[in-house]
ZAMARGU-4260 file (C-alpha; in steps of 0.2 Angstrom, whole numbers, plus 5000, padded with zeros to 4 digits):
<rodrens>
0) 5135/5109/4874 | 5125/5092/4875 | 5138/5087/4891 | 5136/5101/4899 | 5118/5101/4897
5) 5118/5084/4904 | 5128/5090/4917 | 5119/5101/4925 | 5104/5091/4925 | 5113/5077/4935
10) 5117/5089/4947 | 5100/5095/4948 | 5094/5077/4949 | 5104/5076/4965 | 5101/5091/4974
15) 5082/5086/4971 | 5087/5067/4978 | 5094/5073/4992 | 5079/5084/4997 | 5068/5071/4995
20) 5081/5061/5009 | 5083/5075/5018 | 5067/5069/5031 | 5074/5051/5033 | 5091/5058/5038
25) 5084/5069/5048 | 5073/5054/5056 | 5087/5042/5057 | 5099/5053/5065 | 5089/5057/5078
30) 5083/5041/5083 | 5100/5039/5090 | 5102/5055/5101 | 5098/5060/5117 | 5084/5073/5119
35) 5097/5088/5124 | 5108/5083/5108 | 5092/5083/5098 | 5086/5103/5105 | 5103/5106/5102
40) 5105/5101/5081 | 5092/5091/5073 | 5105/5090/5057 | 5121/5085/5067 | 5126/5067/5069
45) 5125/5059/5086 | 5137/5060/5097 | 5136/5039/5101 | 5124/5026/5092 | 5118/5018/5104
50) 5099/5007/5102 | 5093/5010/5116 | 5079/5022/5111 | 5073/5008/5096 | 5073/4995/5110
55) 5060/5009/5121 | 5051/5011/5106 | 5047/4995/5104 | 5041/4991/5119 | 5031/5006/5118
60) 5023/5002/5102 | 5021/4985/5106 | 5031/4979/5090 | 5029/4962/5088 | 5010/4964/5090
65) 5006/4979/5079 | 5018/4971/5067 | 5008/4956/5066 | 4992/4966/5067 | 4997/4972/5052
70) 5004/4959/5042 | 4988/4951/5044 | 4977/4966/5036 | 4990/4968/5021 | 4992/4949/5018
75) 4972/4945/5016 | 4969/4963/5009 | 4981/4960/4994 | 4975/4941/4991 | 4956/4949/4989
80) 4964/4964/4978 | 4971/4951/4968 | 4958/4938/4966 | 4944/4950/4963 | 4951/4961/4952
85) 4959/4949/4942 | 4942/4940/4937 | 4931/4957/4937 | 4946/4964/4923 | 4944/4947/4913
90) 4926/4948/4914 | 4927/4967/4908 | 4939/4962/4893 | 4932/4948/4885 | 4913/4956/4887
95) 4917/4971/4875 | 4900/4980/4876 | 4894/4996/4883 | 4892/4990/4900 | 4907/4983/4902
100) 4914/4999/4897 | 4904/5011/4910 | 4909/4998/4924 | 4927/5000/4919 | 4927/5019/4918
105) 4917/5019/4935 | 4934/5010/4941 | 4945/5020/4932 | 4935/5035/4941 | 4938/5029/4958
110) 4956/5031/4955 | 4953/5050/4953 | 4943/5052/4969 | 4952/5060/4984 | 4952/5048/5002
115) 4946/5064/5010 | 4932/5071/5002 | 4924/5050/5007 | 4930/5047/5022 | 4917/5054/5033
120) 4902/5049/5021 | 4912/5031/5022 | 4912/5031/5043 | 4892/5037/5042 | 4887/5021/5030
125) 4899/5008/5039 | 4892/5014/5056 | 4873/5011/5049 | 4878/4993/5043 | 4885/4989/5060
130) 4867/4998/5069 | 4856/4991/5057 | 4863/4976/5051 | 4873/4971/5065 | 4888/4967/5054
135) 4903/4973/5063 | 4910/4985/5050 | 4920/4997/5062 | 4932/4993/5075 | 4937/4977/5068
140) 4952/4970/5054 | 4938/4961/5041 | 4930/4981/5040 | 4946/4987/5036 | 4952/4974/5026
145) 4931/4977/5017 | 4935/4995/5014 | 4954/4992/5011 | 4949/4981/4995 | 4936/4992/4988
150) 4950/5008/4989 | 4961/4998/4980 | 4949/4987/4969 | 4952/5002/4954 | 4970/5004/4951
155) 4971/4985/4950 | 4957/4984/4939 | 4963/4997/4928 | 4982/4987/4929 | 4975/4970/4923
160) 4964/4975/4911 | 4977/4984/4900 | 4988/4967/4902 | 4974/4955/4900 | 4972/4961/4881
165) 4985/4954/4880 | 4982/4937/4881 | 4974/4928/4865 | 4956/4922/4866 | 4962/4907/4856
170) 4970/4900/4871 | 4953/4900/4879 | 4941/4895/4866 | 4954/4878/4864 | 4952/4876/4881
175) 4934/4879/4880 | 4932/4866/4866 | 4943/4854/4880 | 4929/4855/4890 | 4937/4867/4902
180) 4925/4877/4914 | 4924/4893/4916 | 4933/4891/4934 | 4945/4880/4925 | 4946/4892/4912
185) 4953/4907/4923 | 4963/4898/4934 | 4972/4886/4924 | 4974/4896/4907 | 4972/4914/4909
190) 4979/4916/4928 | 4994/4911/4924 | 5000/4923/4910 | 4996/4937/4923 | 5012/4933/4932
195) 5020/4950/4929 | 5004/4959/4932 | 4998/4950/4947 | 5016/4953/4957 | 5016/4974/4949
200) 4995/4974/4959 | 5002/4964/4974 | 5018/4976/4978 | 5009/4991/4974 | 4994/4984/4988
205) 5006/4977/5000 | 5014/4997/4999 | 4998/5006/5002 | 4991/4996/5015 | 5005/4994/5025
210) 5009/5014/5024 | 4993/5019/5025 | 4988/5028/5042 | 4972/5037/5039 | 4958/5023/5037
215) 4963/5012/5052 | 4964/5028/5062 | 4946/5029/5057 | 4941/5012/5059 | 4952/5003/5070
220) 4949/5012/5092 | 4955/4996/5102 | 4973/4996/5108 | 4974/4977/5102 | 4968/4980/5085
225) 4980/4995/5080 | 4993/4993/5065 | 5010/4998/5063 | 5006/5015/5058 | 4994/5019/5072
230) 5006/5012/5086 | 5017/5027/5081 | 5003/5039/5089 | 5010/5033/5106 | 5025/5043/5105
235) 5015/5061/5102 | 5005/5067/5118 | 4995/5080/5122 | 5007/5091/5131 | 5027/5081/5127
240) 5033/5072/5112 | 5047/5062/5115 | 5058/5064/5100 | 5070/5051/5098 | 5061/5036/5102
245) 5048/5044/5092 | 5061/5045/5077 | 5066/5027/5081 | 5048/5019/5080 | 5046/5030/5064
250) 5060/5021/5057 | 5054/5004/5063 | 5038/5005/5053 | 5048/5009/5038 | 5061/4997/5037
255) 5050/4982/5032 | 5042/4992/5017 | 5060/4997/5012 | 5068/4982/5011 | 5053/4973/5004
260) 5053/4990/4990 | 5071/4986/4988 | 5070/4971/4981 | 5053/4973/4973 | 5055/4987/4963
265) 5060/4980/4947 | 5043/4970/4945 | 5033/4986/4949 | 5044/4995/4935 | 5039/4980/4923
270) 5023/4977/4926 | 5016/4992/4925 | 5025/4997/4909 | 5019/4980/4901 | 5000/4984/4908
275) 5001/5002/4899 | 5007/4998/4883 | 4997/4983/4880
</rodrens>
């Protein structure tokens, strides 16, 4: 009874796999056709793989550029993530009173409010910082990369804190009675026992910016400045979409977060485990 009870729910596990795969077959297969093989079955195979459409879809999109456009974003985003929270959660643990707790929660909180129901509020106070104060919040990579780190600031928060507990206090009051600093503290004691948190934060960051396509749409209206994920708007006009270079560029911007999720997924798994339960 248990084996067939175990049965049936692999089965189930893979019907619900492959529906979850269903839209990246359905991408990949027709980035490879041509547009009459595409209105004629969009679940078929192609009749030829041919990469000419990837090779016109780069061109369109620009690759290399957007690429590095947004390299650049996730790059300095995740350092800032990383830096920041790590400190603010140390700061949080080893201060255990009632203010440190509402700062945490007021994190923790973040976590639980929708993009969406901010995003317009978000544009209205960036665009009075740039009128008022004349520091360029909108339009540029350093806004976005601002706003990118505050979005993200929670999760991490929440992440090291529940590891940092972790770590005995005993290692830094030696260290303290070494002489150490409280620079010297953090980044020579306590930073690195937060190895297998600080990779779980960066992977997780690296993921969401890279993906994400709504906030730089908001922030980002130069051609030069676009990200990976916006260049993929070249492909959808007002009155034609062109489908299979459309499907190839999609595929372009996920095959760098897949092969980097490929081989980073075992840390995320870890880390976040080890963050819960301690």
């Amino acid at each position: 009874m248990k084996a067939t009870g175990r049965t049936i729910t692999s089965i189930l596990i893979v019907i619900l796999a492959l529906l979850f795969l269903s839209p990246i077959y359905i991408m990949l297969v027709n980035s490879f056709k041509t547009r009459s093989e595409l209105y004629e079955n969009a679940l078929a195979l192609p009749s030829s793989f041919s990469f000419e459409y990837y090779q016109k879809a780069m061109e369109k999109m620009n690759f290399l550029h957007v690429f590095i456009n947004s390299a650049y974003v996730t790059i300095v985003t995740v350092i800032f993530v990383v830096v920041l929270s790590s400190m603010t959660a140390w700061m949080l643990v080893r201060k255990d009173n009632l203010m440190s707790k509402i700062i945490f929660y007021s994190f923790v909180a973040t976590m639980l409010i929708p993009f969406q129901t901010l995003m317009m509020p978000l544009m209205q106070v960036m665009d009075w910082i740039r009128t008022n104060l004349h520091i360029p919040m909108l339009n540029t990579h350093g806004g976005l990369i601002f706003m990118n780190i505050g979005f993200h600031a929670g999760i991490a928060v929440f992440l090291y804190h529940g590891f940092m507990k972790s770590i005995p206090i005993a290692l830094e009051e030696a260290a303290t009675l070494d002489g150490c600093s409280k620079f010297g503290l953090f980044w020579r004691i306590v930073f690195p026992l937060l190895k297998t948190i600080t990779v779980t934060v960066a992977i997780l960051d690296i993921i969401a910016t890279w993906n994400d396509y709504l906030l730089p749409s908001l922030v980002l209206s130069d051609k030069g400045l676009r990200t990976i994920q916006l260049s993929t708007f070249y492909f959808f006009g007002e009155f034609t979409i062109v489908w299979n270079q459309a499907m190839a560029g999609l595929t372009l911007t996920i095959i760098p977060i897949v092969i980097f999720y490929a081989f980073a997924q075992k840390y995320i798994i870890k880390g976040i485990a080890a963050g819960a339960v301690k």
